[in-house]
N, C-alpha and C positions, 0 to 999 in steps of 0.2 A: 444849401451849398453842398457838393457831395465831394468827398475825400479827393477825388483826381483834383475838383477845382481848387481846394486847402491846398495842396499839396504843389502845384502850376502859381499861385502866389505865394505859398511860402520860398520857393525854390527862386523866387524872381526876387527876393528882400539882397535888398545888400546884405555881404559878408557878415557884417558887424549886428546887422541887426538876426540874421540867422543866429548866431553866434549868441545873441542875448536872448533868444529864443530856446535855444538847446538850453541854456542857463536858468530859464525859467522851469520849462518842462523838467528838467532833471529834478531842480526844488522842492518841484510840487510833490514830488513822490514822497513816500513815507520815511520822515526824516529818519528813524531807527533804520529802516530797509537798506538805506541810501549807507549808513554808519558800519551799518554789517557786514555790508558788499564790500565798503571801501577796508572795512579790516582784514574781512576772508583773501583779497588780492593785498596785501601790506604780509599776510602773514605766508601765505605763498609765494611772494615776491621772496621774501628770507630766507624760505624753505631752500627752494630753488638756489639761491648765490650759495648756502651753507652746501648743497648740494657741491657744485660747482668748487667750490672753496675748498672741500675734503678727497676729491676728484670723482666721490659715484658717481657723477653727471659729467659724462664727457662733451666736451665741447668742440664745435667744429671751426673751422677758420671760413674767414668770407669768401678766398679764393675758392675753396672747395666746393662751397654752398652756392656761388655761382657758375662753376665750373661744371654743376647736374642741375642746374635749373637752364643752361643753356644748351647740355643734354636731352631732358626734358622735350625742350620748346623745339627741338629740330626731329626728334618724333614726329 
C-alpha cells in the first residue's frame, strides 16, 4: 500500500476514529520526547503571560489584528 493510498483511507475514517488515531500515533512516540515537548511549551506558555503581565510583551487587540489582516487580504 503506498502512503497516497494510507493517507485516502485514513482521511475517509470517521472523525472519532481519526481522532483515536492521532491519539495512538502521538503515544507511540518516545514517552520522555512527548514529556519534554509538553514541558518546553508549559514553560513558554508562562514565559510569555509573565511577559505580557509586566507589559514587555505588548499586546494587540482583535479589532486591530483584523482590521490588517483585512488590509492584507485586499492587496
Amino acid at each position: 500500500m503506498s502512503l497516497a493510498d494510507f493517507e485516502e483511507k485514513v482521511l475517509s475514517l470517521p472523525e472519532r476514529d481519526r481522532l483515536r488515531l492521532i491519539e495512538l500515533l502521538w503515544n507511540s512516540l518516545e514517552p520522555s520526547d512527548s514529556r519534554q515537548r509538553s514541558q518546553k511549551w508549559a514553560e513558554e506558555a508562562e514565559r510569555r503571560v509573565d511577559a505580557v503581565d509586566s507589559g514587555q510583551l505588548p499586546t494587540i487587540g482583535a479589532d486591530e489584528v483584523f482590521r490588517e489582516l483585512r488590509g492584507i487580504k485586499g492587496r
